[in-house]
C-alpha positions as CSV (number, residue, x, y, z in Angstrom):
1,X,42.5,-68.0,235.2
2,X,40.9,-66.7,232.1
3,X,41.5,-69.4,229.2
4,X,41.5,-66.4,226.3
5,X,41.7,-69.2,223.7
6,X,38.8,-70.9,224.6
7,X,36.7,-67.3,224.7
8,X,38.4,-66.7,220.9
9,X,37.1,-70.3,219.9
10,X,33.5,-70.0,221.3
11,X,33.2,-66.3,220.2
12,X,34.3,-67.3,216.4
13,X,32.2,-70.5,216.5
14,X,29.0,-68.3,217.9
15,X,29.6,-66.0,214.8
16,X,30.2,-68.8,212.4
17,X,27.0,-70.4,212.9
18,X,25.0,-66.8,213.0
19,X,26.8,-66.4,209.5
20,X,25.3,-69.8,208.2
21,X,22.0,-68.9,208.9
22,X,21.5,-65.1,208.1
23,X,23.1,-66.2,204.7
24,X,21.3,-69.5,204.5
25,X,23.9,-71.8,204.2
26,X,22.2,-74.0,207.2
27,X,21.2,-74.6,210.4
28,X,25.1,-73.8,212.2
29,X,25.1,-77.0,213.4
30,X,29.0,-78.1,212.1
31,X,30.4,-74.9,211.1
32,X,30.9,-73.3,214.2
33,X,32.8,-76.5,215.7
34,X,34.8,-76.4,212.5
35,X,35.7,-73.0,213.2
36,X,36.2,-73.5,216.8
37,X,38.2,-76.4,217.0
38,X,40.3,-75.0,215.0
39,X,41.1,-72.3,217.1
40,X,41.2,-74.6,220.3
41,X,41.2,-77.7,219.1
42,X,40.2,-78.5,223.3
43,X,37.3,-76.9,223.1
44,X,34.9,-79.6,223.8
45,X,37.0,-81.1,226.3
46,X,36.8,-77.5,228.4
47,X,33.2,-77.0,227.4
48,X,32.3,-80.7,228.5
49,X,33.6,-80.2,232.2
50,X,31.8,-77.1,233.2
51,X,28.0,-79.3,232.5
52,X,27.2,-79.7,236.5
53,X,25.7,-83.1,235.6
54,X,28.0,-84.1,232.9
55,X,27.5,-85.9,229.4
56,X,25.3,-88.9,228.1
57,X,26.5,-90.1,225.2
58,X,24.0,-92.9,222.6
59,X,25.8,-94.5,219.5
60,X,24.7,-97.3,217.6
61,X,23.9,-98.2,213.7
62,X,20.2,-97.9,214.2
63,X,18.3,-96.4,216.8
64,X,20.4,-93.7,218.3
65,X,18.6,-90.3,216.7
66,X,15.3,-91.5,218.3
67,X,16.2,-92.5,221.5
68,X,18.6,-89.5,222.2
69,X,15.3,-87.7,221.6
70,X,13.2,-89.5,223.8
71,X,15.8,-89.0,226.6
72,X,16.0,-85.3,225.8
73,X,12.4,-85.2,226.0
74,X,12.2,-87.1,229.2
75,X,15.0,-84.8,230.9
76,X,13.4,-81.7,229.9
77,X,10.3,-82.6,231.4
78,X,12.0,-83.4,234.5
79,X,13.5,-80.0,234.7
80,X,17.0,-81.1,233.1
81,X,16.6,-79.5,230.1
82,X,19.7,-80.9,228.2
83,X,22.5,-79.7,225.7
84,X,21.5,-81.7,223.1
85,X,22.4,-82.0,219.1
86,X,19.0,-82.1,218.1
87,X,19.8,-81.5,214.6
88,X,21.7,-84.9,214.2
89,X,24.9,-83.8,214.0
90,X,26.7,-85.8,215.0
91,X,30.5,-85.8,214.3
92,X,33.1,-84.4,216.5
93,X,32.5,-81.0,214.8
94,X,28.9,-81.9,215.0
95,X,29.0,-82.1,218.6
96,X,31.4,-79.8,219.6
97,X,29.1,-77.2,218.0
98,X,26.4,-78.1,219.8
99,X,28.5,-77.5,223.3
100,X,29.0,-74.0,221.6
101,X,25.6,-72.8,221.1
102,X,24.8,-73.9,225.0
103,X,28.0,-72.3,226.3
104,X,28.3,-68.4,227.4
105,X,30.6,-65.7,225.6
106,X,32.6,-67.1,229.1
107,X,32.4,-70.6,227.8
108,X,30.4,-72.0,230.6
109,X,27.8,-74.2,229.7
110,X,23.9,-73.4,230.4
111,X,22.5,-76.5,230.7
112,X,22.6,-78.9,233.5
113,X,23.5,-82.1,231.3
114,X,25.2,-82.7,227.2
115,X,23.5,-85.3,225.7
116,X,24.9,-86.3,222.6
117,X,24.2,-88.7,219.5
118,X,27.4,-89.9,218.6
119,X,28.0,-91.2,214.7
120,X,29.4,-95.0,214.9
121,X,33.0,-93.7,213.8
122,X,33.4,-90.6,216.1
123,X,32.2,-92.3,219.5
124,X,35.7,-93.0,220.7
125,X,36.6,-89.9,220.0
126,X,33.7,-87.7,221.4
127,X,33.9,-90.4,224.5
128,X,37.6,-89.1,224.9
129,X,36.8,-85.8,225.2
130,X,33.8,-85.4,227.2
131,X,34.1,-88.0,229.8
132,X,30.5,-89.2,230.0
133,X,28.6,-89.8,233.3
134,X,26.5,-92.5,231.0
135,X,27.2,-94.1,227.3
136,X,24.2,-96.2,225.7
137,X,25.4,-98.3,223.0
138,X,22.3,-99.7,221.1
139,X,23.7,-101.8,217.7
140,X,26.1,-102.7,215.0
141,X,25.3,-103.8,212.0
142,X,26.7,-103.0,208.8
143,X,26.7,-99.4,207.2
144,X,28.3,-97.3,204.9
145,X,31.1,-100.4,204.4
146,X,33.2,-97.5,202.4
147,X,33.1,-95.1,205.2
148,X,33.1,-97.3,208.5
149,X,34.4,-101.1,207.8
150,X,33.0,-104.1,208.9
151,X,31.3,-104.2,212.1
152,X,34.1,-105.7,213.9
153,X,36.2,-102.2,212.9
154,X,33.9,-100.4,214.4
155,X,33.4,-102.7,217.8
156,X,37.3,-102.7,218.2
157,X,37.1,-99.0,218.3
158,X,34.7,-98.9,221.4
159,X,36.2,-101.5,223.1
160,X,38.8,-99.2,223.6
161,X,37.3,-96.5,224.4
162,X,35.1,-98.2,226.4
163,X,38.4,-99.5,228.2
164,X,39.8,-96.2,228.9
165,X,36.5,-95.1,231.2
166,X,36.4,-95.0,234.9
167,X,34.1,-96.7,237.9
168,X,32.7,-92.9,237.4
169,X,31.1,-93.9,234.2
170,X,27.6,-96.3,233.6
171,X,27.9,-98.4,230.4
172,X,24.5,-99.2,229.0
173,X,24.5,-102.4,227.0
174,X,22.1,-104.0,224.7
175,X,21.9,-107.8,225.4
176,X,20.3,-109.0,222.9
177,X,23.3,-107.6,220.0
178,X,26.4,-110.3,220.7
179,X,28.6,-107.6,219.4
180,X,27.7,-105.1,222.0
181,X,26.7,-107.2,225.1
182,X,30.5,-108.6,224.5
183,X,31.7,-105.2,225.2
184,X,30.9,-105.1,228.9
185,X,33.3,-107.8,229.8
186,X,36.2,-106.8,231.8
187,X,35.3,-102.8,232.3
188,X,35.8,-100.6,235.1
189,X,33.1,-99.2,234.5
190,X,29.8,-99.6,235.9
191,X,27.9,-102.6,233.5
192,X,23.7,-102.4,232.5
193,X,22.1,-104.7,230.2
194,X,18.2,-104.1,228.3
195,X,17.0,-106.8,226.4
196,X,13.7,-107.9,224.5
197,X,12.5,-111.1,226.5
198,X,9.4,-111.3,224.7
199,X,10.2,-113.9,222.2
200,X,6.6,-114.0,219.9
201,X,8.8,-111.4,218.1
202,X,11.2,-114.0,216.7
203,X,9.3,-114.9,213.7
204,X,9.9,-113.5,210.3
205,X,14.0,-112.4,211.4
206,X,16.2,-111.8,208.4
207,X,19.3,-114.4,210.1
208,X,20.8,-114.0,206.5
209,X,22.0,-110.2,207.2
210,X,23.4,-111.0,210.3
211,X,26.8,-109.5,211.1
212,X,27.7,-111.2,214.3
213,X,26.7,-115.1,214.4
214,X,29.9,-116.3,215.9
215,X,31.2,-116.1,219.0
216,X,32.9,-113.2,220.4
217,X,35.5,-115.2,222.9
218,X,35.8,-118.6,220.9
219,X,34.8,-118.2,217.1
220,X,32.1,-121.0,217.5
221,X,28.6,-120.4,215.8
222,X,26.5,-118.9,218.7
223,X,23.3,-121.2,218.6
224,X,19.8,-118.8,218.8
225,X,16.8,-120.0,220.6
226,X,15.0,-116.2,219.4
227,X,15.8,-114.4,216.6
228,X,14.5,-110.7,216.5
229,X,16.0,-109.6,213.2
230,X,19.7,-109.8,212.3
231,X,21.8,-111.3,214.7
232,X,19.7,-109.8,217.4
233,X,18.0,-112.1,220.1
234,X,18.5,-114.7,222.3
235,X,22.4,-116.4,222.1
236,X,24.3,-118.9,223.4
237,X,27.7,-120.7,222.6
238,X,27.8,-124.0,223.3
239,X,31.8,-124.5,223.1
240,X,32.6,-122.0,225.8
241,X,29.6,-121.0,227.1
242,X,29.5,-117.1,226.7
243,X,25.5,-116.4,226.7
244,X,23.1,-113.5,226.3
245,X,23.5,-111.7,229.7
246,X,20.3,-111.1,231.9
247,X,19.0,-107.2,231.2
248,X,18.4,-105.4,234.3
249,X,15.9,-103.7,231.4
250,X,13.3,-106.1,229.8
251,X,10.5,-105.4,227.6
252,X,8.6,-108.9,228.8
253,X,5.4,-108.5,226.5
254,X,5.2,-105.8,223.4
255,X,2.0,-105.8,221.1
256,X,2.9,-103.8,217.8
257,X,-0.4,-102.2,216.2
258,X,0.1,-101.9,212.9
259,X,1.8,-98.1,211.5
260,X,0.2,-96.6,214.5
261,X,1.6,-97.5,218.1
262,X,2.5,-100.2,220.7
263,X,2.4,-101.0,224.1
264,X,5.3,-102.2,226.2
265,X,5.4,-104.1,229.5
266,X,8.8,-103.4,230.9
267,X,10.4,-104.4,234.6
268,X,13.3,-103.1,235.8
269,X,15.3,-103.1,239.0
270,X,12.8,-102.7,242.0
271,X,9.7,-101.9,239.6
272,X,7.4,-102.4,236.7
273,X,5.9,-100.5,234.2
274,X,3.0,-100.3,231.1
275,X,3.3,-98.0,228.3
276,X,1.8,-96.7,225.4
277,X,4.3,-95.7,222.5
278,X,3.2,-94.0,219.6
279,X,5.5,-95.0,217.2
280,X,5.4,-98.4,215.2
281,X,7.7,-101.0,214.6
282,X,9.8,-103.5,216.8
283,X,13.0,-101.5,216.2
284,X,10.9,-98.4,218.0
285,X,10.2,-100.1,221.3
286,X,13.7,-101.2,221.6
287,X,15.0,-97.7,221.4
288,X,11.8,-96.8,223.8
289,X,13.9,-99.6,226.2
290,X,17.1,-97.6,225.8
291,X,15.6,-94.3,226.4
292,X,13.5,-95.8,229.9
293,X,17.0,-97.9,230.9
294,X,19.2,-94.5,230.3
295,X,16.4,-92.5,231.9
296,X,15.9,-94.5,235.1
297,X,20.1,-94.8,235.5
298,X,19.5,-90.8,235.4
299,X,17.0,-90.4,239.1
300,X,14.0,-89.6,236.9
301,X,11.0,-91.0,237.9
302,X,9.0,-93.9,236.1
303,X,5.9,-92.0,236.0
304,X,7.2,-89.2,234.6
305,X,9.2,-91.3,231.7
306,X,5.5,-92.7,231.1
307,X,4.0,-89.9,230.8
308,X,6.9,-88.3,228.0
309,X,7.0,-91.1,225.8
310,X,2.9,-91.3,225.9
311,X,3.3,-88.5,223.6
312,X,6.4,-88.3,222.3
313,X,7.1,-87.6,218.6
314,X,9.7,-89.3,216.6
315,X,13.2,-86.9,215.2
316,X,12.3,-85.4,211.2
317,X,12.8,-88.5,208.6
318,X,12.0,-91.7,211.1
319,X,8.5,-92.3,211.4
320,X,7.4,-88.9,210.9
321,X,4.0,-87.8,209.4
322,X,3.5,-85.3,207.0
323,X,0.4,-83.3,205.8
324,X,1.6,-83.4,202.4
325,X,-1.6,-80.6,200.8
326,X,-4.3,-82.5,202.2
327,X,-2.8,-86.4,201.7
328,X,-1.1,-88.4,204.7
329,X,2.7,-88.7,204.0
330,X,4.8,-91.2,206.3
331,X,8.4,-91.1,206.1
332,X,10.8,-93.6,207.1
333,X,14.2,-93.4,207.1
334,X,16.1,-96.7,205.7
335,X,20.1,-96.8,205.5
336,X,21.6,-100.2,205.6
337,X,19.8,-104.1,205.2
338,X,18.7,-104.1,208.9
339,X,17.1,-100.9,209.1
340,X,15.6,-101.4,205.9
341,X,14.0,-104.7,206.4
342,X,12.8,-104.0,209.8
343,X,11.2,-101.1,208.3
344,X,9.8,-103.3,205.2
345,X,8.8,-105.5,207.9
346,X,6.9,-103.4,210.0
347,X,4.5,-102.0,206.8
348,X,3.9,-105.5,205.2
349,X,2.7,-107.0,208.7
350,X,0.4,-103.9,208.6
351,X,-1.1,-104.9,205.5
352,X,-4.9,-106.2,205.9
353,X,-5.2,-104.4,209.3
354,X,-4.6,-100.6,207.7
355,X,-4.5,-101.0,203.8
356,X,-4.4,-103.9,201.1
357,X,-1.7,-102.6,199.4
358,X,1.1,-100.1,199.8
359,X,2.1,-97.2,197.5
360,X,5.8,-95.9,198.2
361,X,8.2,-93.4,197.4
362,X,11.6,-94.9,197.6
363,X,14.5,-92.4,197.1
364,X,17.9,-93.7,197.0
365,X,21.0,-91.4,196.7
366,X,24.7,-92.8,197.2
367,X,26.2,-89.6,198.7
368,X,28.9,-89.8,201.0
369,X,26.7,-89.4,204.0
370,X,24.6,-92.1,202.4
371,X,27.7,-94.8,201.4
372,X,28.8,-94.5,198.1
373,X,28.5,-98.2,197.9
374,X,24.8,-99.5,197.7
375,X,25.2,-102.5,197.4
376,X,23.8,-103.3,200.5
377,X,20.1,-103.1,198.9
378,X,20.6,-106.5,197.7
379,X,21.0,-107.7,201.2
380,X,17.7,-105.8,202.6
381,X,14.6,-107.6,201.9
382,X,12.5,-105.8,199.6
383,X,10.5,-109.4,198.8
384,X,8.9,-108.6,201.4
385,X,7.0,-106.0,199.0
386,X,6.1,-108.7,196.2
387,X,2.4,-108.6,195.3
388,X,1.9,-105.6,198.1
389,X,2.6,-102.6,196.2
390,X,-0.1,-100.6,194.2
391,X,3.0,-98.1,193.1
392,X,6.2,-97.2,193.5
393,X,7.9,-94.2,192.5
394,X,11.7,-94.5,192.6
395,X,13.8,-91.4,192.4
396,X,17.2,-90.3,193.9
397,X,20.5,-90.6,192.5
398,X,20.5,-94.2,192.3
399,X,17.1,-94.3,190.9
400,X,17.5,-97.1,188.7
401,X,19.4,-99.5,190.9
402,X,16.3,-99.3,193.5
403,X,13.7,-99.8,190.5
404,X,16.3,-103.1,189.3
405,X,16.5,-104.1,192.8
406,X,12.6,-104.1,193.2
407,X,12.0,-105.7,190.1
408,X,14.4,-108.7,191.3
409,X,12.0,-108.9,194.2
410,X,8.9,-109.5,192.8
411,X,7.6,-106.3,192.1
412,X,6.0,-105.8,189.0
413,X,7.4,-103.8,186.7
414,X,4.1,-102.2,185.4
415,X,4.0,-100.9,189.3
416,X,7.3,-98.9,188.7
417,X,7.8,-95.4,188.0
418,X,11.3,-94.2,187.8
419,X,11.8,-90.3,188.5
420,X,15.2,-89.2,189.5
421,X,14.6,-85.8,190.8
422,X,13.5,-86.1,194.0
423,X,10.7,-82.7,194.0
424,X,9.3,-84.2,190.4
425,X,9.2,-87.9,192.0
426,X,6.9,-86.8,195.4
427,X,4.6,-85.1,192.5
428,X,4.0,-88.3,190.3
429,X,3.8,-90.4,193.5
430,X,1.3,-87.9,195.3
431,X,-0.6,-88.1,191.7
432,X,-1.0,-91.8,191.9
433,X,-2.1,-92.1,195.6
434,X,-6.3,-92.5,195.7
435,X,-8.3,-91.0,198.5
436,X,-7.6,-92.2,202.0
437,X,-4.0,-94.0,200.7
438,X,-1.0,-93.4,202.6
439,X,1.8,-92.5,200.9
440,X,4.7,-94.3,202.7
441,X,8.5,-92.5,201.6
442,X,11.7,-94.7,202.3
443,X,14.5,-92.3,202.1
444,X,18.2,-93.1,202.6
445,X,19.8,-90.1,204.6
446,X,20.5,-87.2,202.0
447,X,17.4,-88.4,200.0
448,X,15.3,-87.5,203.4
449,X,17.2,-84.3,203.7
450,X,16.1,-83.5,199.6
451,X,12.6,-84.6,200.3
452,X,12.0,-82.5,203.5
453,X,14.1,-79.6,201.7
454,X,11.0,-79.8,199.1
455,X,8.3,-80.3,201.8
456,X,10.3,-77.3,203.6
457,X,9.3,-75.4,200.8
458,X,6.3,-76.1,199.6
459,X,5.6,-75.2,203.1
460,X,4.4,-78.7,204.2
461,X,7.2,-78.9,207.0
462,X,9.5,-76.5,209.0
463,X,12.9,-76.9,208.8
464,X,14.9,-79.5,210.6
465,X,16.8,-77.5,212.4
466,X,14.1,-75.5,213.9
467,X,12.2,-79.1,214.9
């Protein structure tokens, strides 16, 4: 039977997001699941069930733009190219726009497999409607406090979602976060831990940020014997026992080079593997684990996962490199203390292997994609940066909370520019930085969107939609 609301959603949603972009009002990548939903507010649901291969859904704080890319990447070179939200959007209307633009005027879906980055918030939700054949669920750590709650909000809400799944569905876990390893207790669904068992990496963790230190069945402090960053690592409880569960994943050695790369040497159920990542940072690898763990529960091949990720580039705004007019631009994404820190982290233990000192961009707005609330930049560790910067330029909306927030951690004040407008900001910073300097831009998430906006058109970078 022909469902003639469904063919009224998907045809009002298709023109909706043509309309955005002939009249450059973005990408389409909400609009047309505004538009549709409210015309069949089932939509997704129907569009969901006709995939052959069904949906993969990734959620977490940190993490979950980079490794939905790296699995996208990894299907598509196995011949599954997927129905992804490339874009980031990532909200129900996000999503469901996303199953649009790989649906027919019939509203049957194209691709073999939906794989969708789910926001924190909207997982339960989007898990609802689409059923998923695999969920990866990477972190929790505080973010956006004004838009989300604390992190135990949040891990309330997939517990019961997660609750609500069948033996049909594979929950993948990370081990080393207490408050998502806890969440595989007592499913129906199928169970998989990945974990970090390399512990050299426990040195320098930020245990002063973490969000869950106590016990998820007793209340007991959990007692660490690795720290990672967080409350990330290696856990035990010594009143009742509950411990960090063995990953079926492991990264058991990872050597981080610096800004430039690392090389991971994983085992997994009935193999091995060595690869080469080209992406920096600890927090990096571990989403290179989700992506490999995710992958390998999906049939495709180890070699072929090696061979992706060998040259895999990271999603606009983490880790991505600009050719900013002839001068090397790196920009990071930072969002909430973790994410910051780890991101500090990984360009002070750089220091003395690619540079002396750092020059940075830091752009700091408190829209409501953002969190109004930034108070959270007191908890990240910007001493880390004290008596490492050559100059920073600070713009954004909260401009001069970031430059007061740096000066509290040791930077000196003589190093501080403050430019609130985010275009006239990457000027004076691109003015200061000397020949063969880096200029390394920390954006929170609407200050990444202004900067690429500007770098969009001084021609610099292509849009993000069409990345």
């Amino acid at each position: 039977m022909i469902d003639l609301r469904l063919l009224l959603a998907v045809a009002a949603g298709k023109s909706a997001g043509v309309a955005s972009r002939l009249l450059r009002r973005g990408g389409g990548t909400t609009l047309p699941g505004v538009v549709a939903r409210r015309i069949d507010p089932q939509a997704l649901r129907k569009l969901a069930a006709t995939l052959p291969q069904g949906v993969v859904l990734v959620s977490g704080t940190n993490g979950k733009t980079t490794t939905t890319r790296m699995i996208a990447a990894t299907l598509a070179d196995d011949g599954r190219m997927p129905l992804h939200n490339r874009a980031g959007a990532n909200l129900m209307s996000g999503v469901t726009a996303t199953a649009l633009t790989g649906a027919s005027v019939r509203g049957r879906a194209h691709a073999p497999i939906g794989l969708f980055e789910t926001d924190e918030a909207a997982f339960p939700g989007i898990a609802a409607e689409t059923a998923p054949r695999l969920i990866v669920l990477h972190n929790l750590f505080r973010d956006q406090l004004d838009r989300y709650g604390e992190v135990d909000t949040v891990a309330q809400g997939w517990r019961v979602a997660l609750a609500r799944l069948s033996t049909a569905t594979t929950v993948l876990l990370n081990a080393d976060d207490p408050a998502v390893a806890a969440l595989g207790e007592g499913l129906s669904a199928r169970v998989r831990y990945y974990g970090l068992n390399d512990r050299r990496h426990a040195a320098g963790a930020a245990a002063q940020i973490g969000d869950a230190r106590f016990c998820r069945r007793c209340g007991a402090p959990y007692r660490y014997t690795a720290l990672f960053y967080a409350h990330v690592g290696h856990y035990r409880c010594d009143a009742c026992g509950a411990a960090r569960p063995t990953p079926d994943y492991a990264i058991e050695r990872l050597d981080l080079r610096g800004t430039e790369d690392a090389i991971l040497y994983l085992t997994f159920p009935g193999g091995a593997m060595e690869t080469h990542l080209p992406l920096p940072g600890l927090y990096n690898a571990i989403n290179a684990l989700a992506a490999i763990a995710a992958c390998l529960e999906l049939g495709v091949p180890a070699p072929r996962i090696r061979a992706t990720l060998e040259r895999f580039d990271a999603a606009f705004g983490r880790i991505e490199r600009v050719d900013a007019g002839g001068r090397p631009l790196l920009i990071a994404l930072i969002k909430n203390p973790v994410g910051a820190t780890e991101t500090l982290r990984m360009l002070t233990d750089a220091l003395n292997v690619e540079c002396s000192t750092l020059h940075l961009l830091i752009l700091i707005n408190d829209r409501y994609a953002d969190g109004m609330d930034v108070s959270w930049l007191w908890d990240a560790e910007f001493e880390r940066l004290a008596g490492h910067v050559a100059h920073a330029t600070v713009g954004g909306t909260r401009a001069a909370d970031m430059a007061v927030r740096l000066k509290y951690a040791g930077v000196e004040p003589g190093r501080l520019t403050v430019v609130d407008d985010p275009a006239d900001a990457l000027d004076v910073a691109l003015s200061r930085l000397p020949p063969g300097a880096t200029l390394y831009a920390l954006p929170t998430y609407t200050a990444m969107l202004d900067l690429r906006a500007e770098l969009v058109h001084r021609r610099w970078a292509r849009p993000f939609w069409e990345d």
